[in-house]
MOPAC internal coordinates of N, CA, C and O (Angstrom, degrees):
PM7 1SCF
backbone

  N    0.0000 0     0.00 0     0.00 0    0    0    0
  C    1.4406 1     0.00 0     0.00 0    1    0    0
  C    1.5311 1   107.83 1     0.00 0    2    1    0
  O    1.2310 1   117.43 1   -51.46 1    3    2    1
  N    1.0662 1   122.50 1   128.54 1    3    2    1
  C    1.3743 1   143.32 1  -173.59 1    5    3    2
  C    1.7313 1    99.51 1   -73.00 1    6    5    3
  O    1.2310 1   120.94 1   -26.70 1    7    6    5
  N    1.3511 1   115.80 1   153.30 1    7    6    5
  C    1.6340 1   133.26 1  -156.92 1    9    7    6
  C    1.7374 1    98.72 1   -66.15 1   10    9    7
  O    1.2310 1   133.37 1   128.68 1   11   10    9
  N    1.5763 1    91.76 1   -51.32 1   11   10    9
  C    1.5705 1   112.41 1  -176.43 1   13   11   10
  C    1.5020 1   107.22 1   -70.49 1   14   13   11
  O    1.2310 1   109.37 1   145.42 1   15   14   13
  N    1.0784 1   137.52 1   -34.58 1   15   14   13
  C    1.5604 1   109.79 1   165.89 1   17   15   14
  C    1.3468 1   117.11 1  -105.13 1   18   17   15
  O    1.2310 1   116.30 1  -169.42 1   19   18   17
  N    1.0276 1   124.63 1    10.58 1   19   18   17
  C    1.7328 1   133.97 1   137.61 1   21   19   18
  C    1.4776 1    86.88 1   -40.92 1   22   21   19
  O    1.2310 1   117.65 1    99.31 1   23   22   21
  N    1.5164 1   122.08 1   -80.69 1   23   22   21
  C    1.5556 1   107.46 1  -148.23 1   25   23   22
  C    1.5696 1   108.74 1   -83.56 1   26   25   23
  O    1.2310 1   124.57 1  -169.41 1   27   26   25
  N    1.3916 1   108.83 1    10.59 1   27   26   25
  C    1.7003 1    98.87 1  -179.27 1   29   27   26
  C    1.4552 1   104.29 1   -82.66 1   30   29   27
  O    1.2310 1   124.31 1   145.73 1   31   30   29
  N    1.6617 1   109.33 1   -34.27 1   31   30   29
  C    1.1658 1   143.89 1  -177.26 1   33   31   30
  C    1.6111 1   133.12 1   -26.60 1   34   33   31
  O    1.2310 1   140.16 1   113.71 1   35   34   33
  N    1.7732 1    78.49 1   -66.29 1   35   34   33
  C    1.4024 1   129.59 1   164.99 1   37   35   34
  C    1.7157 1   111.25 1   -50.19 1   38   37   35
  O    1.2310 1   131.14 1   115.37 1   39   38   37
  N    1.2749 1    96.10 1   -64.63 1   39   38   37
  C    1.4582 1   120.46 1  -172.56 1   41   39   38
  C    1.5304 1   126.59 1   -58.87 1   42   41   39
  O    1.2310 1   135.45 1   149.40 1   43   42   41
  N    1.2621 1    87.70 1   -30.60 1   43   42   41
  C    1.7481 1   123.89 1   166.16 1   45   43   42
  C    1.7126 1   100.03 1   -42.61 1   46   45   43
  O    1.2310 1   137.74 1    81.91 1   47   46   45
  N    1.5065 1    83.23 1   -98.09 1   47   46   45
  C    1.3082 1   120.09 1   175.10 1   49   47   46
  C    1.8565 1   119.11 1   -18.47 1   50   49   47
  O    1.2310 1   129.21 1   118.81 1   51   50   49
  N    1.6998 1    99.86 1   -61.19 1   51   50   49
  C    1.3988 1    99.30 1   171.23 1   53   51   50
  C    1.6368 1   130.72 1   -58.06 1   54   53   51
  O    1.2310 1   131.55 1   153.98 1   55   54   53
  N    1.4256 1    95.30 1   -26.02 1   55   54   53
  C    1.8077 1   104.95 1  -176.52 1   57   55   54
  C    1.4396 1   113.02 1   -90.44 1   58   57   55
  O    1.2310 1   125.12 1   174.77 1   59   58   57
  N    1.8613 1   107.77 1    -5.23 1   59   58   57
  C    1.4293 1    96.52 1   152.93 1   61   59   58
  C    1.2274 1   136.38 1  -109.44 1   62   61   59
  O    1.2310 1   122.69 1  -170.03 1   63   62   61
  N    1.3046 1   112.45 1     9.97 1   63   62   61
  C    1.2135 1   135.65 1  -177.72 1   65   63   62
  C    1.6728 1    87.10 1   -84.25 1   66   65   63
  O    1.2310 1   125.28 1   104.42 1   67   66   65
  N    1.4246 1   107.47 1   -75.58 1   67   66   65
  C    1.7820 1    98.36 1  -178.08 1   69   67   66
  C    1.1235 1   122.34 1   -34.63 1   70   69   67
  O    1.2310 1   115.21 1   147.15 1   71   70   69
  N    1.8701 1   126.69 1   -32.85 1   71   70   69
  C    1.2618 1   111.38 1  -174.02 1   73   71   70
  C    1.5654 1    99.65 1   -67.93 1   74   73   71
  O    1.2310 1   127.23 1   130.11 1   75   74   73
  N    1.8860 1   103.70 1   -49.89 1   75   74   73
  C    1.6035 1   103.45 1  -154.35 1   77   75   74
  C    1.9208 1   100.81 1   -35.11 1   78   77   75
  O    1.2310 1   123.35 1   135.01 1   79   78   77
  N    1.3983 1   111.19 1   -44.99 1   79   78   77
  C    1.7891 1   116.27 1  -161.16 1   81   79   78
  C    1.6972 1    96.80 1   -67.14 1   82   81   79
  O    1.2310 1   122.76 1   141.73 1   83   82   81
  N    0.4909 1   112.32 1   -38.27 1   83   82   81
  C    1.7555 1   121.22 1  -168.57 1   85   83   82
  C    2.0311 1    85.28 1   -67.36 1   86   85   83
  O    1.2310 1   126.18 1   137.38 1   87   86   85
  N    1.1160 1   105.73 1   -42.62 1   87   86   85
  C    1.5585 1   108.43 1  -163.45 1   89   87   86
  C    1.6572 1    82.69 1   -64.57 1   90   89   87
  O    1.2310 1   115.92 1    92.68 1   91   90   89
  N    1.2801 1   125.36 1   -87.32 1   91   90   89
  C    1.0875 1   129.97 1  -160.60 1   93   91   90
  C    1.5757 1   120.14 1   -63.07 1   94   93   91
  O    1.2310 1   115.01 1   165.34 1   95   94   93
  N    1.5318 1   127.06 1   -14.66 1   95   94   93
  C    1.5069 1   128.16 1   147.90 1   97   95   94
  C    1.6970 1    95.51 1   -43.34 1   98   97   95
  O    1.2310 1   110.18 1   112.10 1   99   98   97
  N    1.4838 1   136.04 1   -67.90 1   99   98   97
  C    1.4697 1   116.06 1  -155.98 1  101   99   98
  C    1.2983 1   117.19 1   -86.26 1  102  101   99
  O    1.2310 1   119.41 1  -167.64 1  103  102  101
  N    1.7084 1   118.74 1    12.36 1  103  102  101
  C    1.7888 1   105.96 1   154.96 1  105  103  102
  C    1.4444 1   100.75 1   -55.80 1  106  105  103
  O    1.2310 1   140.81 1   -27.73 1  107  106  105
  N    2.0333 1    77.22 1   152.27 1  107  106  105
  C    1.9042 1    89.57 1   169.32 1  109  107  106
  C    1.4587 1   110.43 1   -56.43 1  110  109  107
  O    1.2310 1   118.85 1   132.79 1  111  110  109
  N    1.7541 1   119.79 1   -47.21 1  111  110  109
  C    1.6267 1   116.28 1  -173.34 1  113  111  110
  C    1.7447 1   107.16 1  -111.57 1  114  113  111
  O    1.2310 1   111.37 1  -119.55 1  115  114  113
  N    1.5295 1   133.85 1    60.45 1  115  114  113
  C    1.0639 1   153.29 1  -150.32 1  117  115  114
  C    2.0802 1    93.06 1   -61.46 1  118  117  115
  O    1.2310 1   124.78 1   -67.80 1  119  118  117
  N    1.4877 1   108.44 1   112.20 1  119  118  117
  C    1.2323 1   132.92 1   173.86 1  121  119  118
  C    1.9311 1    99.04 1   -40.94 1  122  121  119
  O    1.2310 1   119.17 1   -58.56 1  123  122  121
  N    1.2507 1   119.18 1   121.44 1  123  122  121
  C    1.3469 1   130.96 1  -155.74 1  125  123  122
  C    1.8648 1    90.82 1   -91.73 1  126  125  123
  O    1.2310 1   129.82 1   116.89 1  127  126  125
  N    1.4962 1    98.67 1   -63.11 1  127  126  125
  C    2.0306 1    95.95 1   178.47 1  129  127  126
  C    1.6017 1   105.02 1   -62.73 1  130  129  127
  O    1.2310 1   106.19 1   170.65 1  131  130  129
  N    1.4622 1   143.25 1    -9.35 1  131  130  129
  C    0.9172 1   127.39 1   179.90 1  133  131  130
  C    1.3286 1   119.79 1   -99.32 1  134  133  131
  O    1.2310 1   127.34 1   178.39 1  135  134  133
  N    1.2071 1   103.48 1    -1.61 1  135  134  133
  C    1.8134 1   123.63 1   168.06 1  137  135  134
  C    1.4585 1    96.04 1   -98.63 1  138  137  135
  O    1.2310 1   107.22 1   103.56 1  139  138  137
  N    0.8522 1   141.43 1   -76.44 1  139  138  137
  C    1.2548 1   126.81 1   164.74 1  141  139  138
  C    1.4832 1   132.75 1   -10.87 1  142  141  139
  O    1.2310 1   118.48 1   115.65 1  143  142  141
  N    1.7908 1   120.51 1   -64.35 1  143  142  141
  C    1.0425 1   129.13 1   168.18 1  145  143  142
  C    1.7476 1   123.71 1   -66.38 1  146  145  143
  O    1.2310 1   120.65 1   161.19 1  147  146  145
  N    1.3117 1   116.36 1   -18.81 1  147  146  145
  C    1.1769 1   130.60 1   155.48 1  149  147  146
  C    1.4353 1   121.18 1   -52.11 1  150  149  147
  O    1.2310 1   127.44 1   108.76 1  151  150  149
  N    1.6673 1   103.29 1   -71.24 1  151  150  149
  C    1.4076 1   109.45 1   176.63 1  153  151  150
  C    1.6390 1   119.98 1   -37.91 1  154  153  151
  O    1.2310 1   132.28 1   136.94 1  155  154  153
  N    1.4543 1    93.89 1   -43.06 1  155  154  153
  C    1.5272 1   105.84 1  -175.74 1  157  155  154
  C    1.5100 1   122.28 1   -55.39 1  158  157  155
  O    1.2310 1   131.77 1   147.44 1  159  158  157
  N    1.2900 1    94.89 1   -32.56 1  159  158  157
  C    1.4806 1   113.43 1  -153.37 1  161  159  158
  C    1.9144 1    86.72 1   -71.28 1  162  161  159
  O    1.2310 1   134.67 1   121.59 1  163  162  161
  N    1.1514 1    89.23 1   -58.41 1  163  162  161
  C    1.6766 1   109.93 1  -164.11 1  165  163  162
  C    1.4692 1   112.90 1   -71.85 1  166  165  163
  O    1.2310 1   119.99 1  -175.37 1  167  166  165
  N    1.2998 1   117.62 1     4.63 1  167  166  165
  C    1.3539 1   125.35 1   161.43 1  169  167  166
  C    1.4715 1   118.30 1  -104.70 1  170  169  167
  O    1.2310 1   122.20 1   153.08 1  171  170  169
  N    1.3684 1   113.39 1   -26.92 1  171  170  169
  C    1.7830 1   137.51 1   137.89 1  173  171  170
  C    1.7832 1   111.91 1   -18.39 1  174  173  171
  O    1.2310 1   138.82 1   105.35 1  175  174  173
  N    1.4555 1    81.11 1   -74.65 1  175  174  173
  C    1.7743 1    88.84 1   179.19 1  177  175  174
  C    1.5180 1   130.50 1   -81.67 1  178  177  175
  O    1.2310 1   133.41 1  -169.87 1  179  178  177
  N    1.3032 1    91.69 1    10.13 1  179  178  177
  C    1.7059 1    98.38 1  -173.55 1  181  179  178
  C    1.4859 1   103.29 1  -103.43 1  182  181  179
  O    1.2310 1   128.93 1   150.57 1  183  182  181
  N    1.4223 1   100.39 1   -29.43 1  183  182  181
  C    1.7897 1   105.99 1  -179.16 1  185  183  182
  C    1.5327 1   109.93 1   -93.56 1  186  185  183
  O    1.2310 1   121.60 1   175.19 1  187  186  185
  N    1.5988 1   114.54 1    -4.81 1  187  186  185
  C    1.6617 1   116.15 1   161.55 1  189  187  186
  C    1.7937 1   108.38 1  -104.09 1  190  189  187
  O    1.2310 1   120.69 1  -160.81 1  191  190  189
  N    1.4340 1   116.29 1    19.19 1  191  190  189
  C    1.5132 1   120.55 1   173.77 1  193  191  190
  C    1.7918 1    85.35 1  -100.98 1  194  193  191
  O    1.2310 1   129.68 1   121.86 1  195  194  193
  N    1.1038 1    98.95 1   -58.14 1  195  194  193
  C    1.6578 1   107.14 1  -173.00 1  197  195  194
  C    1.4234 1   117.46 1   -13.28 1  198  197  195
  O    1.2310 1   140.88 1   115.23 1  199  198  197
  N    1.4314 1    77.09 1   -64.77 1  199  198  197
  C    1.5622 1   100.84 1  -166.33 1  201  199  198
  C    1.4236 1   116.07 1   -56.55 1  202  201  199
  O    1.2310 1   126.84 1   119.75 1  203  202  201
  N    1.5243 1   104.46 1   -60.25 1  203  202  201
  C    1.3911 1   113.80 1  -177.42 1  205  203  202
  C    1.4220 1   128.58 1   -79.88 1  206  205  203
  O    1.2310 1   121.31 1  -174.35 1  207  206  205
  N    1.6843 1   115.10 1     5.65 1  207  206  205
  C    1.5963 1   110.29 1   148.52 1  209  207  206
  C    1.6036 1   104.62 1  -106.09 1  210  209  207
  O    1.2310 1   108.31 1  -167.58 1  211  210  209
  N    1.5056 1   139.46 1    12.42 1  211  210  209
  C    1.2981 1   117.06 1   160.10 1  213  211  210
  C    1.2380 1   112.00 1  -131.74 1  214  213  211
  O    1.2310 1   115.28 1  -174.99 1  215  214  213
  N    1.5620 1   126.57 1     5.01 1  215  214  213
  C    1.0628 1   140.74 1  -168.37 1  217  215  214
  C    1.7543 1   117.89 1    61.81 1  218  217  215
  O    1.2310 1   125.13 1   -35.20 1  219  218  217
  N    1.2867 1   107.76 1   144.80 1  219  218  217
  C    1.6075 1   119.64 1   179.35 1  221  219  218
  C    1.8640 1   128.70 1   -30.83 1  222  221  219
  O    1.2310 1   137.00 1   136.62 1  223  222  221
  N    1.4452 1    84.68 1   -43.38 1  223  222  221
  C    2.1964 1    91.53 1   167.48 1  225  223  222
  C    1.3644 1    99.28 1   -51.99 1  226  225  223
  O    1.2310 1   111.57 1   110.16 1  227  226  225
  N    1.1237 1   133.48 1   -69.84 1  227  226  225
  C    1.4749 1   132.69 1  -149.74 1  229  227  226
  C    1.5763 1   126.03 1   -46.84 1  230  229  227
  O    1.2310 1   129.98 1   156.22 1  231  230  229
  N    1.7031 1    98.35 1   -23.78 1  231  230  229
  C    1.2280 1   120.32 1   156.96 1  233  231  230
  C    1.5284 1   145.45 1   -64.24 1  234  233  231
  O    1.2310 1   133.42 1   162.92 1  235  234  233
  N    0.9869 1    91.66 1   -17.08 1  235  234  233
  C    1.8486 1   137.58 1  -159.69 1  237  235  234
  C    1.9556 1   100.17 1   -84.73 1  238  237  235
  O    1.2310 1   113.61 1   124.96 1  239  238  237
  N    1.6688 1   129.68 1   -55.04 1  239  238  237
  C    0.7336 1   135.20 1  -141.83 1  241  239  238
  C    1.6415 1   103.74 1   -95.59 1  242  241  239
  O    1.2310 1   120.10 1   180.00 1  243  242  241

């Protein structure tokens, strides 16, 4: 897999994760572990976007 759709990939991924939470923030009784496991997820992919448009050192300092 090429660098650039690694991060399209990535990028994908995070903006549906935001919708899914956004989806489930506006139930009337919004699932508490599934906001949770969401958040998680999408903080998952934000720290493997990180990485792979500045690479892993940058994190480091």
């Amino acid at each position: 897999m090429t660098h650039d759709i690694r991060i399209w990939r990535l990028r994908s991924r995070h903006r549906w994760l935001d919708q899914r939470l956004r989806e489930e923030l506006k139930r009337p009784t919004p699932d508490a572990f599934a906001i949770q496991d969401l958040k998680r997820r999408k903080l998952q992919v934000k720290d493997e976007l990180r990485i792979a448009e500045v690479g892993p050192e940058a994190g480091a300092a």
